[in-house]
C-alpha positions in Angstrom: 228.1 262.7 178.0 230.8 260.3 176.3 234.1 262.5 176.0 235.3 262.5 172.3 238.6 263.3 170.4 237.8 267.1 169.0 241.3 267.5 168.2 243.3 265.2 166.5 247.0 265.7 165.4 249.3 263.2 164.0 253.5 263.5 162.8 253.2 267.5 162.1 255.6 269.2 161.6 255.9 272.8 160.3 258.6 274.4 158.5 259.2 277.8 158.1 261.7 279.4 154.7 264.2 281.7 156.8 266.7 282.8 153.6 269.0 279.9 152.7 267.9 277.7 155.4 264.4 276.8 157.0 263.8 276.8 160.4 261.7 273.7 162.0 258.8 275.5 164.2 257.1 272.0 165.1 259.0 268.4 164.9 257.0 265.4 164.6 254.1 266.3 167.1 251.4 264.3 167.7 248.1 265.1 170.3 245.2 264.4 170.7 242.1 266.8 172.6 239.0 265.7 174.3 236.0 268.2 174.9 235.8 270.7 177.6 239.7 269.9 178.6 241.5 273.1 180.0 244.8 272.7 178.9 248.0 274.4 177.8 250.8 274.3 175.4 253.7 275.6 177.6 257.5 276.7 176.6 260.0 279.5 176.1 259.4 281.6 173.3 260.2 280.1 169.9 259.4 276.6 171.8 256.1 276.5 168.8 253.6 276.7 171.2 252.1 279.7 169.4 252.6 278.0 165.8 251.4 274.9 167.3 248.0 277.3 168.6 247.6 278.6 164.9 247.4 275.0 163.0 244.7 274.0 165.5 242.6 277.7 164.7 243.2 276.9 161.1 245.5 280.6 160.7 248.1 277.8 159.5 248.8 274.8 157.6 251.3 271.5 158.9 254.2 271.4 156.4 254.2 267.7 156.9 251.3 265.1 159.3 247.8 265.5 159.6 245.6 267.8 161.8 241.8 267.1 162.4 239.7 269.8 163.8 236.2 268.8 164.7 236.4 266.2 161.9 238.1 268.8 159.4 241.2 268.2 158.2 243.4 271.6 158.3 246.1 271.3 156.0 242.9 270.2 153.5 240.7 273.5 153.7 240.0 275.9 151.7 240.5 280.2 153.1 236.9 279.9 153.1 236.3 276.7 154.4 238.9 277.6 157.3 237.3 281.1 157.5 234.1 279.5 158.3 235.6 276.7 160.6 237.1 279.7 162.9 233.5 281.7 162.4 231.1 279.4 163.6 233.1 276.7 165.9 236.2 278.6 167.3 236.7 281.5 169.4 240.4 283.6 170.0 241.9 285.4 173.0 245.1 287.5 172.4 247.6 289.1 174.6 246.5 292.2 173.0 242.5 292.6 173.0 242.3 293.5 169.4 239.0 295.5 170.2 237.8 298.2 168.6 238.3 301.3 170.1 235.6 303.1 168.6 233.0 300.8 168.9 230.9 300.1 172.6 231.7 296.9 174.5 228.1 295.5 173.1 229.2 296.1 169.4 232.7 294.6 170.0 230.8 291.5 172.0 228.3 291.9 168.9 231.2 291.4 165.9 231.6 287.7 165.8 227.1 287.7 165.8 227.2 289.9 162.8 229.4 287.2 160.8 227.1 284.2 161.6 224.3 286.3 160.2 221.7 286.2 163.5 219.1 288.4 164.0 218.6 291.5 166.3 216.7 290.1 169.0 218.6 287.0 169.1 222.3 288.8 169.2 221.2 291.1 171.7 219.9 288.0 174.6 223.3 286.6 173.6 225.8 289.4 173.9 224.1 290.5 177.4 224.8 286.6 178.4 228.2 286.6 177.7 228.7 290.2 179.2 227.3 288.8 182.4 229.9 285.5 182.3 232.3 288.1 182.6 230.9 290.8 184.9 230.7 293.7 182.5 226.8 294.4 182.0 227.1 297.6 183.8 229.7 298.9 180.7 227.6 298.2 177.5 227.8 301.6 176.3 231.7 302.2 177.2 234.4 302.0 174.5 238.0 300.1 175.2 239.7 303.2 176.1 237.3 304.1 179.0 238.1 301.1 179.9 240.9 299.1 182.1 243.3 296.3 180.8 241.4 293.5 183.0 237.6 295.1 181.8 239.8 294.7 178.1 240.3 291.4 178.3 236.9 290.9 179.7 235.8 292.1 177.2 237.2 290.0 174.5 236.5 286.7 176.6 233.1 287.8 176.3 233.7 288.1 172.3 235.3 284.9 171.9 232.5 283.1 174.0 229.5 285.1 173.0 228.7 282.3 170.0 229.3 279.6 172.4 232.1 278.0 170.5 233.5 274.4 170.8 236.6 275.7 171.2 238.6 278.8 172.4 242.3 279.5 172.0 244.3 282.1 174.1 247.2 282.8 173.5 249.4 284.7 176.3 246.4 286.1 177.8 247.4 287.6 180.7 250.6 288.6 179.8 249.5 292.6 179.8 247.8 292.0 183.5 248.4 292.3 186.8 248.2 289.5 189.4 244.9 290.3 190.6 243.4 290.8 187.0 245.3 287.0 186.0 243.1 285.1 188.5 239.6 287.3 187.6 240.2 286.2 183.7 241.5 282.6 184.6 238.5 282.2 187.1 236.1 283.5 184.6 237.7 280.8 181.8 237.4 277.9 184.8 234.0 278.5 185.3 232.8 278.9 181.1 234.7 275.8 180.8 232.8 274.1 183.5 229.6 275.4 182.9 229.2 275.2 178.9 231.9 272.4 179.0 234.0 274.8 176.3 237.5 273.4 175.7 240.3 276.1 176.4 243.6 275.9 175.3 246.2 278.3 175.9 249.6 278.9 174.7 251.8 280.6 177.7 254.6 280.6 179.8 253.1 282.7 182.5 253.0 280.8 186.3 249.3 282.0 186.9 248.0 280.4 184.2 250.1 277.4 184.6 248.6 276.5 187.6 245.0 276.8 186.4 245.6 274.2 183.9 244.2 270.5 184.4 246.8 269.4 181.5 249.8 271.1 180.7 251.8 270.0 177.5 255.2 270.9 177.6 257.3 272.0 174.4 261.0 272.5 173.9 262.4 273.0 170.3 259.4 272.5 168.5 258.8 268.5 169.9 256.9 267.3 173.1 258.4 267.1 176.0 256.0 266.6 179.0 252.5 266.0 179.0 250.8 266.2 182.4 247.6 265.5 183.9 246.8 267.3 186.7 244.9 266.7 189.3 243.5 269.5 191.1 
């Protein structure tokens, strides 16, 4: 299969109002993304890695540039038009799991399915799929709580990939885990990205991940300042 360009970002920069002044988040970047890369935006906080990781989901807009997602032009979109964008071609992994603590593990796997709208039988073959990527068939019925921070974030891998998206952006997501639990999630992403050819892109600054990554995009101040292929 011929790689393509699913991300394409030219001259954006992002400007945010801070009183009197305004504070330049992103200067003049521009990137391009093939499919199933496994790559990362790395830098200090306030570096823009995580504005730079909002533009691409379409949870922001470029001040200034152009950014093409899967053909669609962000800054151009409508709430709904991005709304749907993020629903049916992009999937999110935060530092915090954002699950819901009263609901089982299959109806937080289940939430993203009820948004596209598929039926019964069909959500239930795919939520027990992407509970099995991730090792967690044996705690369907469980809530978050019963659970532990690596089964959380196992959980919401398993949320983010259930629909099989083209994409999935994490942000810091192993920054509430131990050592052990870093390499189980980052394994787990590795293989999803191998197997279903899913691009991942991170935004961290955490060593663990680092070294997973087979392209690491560095960012100082907002602007580019590596961009490294690795060869593992």
């Amino acid at each position: 299969m011929e790689n393509h360009s699913i991300i394409q970002i030219q001259n954006l920069t992002k400007i945010f109002p801070m009183g009197k002044s305004d504070f330049t988040a992103l200067n003049n970047v521009t990137l391009a993304f093939q499919q199933g890369e496994f790559a990362g935006l790395i830098g200090p906080s306030g570096s823009g890695k995580t504005t730079l990781l909002n533009i691409i989901g379409s949870l922001d807009t470029p001040t200034k540039g152009t950014v093409e997602i899967l053909g669609h032009s962000i800054g151009n979109l409508s709430a709904k038009q991005a709304a749907n964008l993020r629903k049916e071609k992009l999937g999110f992994i935060f530092q915090s799991y954002n699950l819901l603590a009263v609901h089982t593990v299959y109806e937080n796997v289940e939430f993203p399915l009820l948004l596209l709208k598929l039926n019964a039988t069909l959500r239930k073959k795919m939520i027990l799929e992407a509970l099995e990527w991730v090792g967690l068939t044996d705690k369907v019925d469980s809530k978050p709580p019963q659970l532990s921070g690596g089964e959380c974030q196992r959980v919401a891998i398993a949320r983010a990939m259930v629909k099989k998206p083209v994409m999935v952006l994490a942000d810091e997501p192993t920054a509430n885990l131990d050592a052990a639990n870093s390499h189980h999630i980052l394994q787990t992403m590795l293989k999803l990205n191998q197997e279903l050819k899913t691009t991942f892109l991170f935004a961290t600054h955490d060593e663990k991940v680092i070294n997973y990554l087979k392209r690491r995009i560095y960012l100082i101040d907002g602007k580019i300042d590596k961009d490294i292929l690795v060869d593992h």
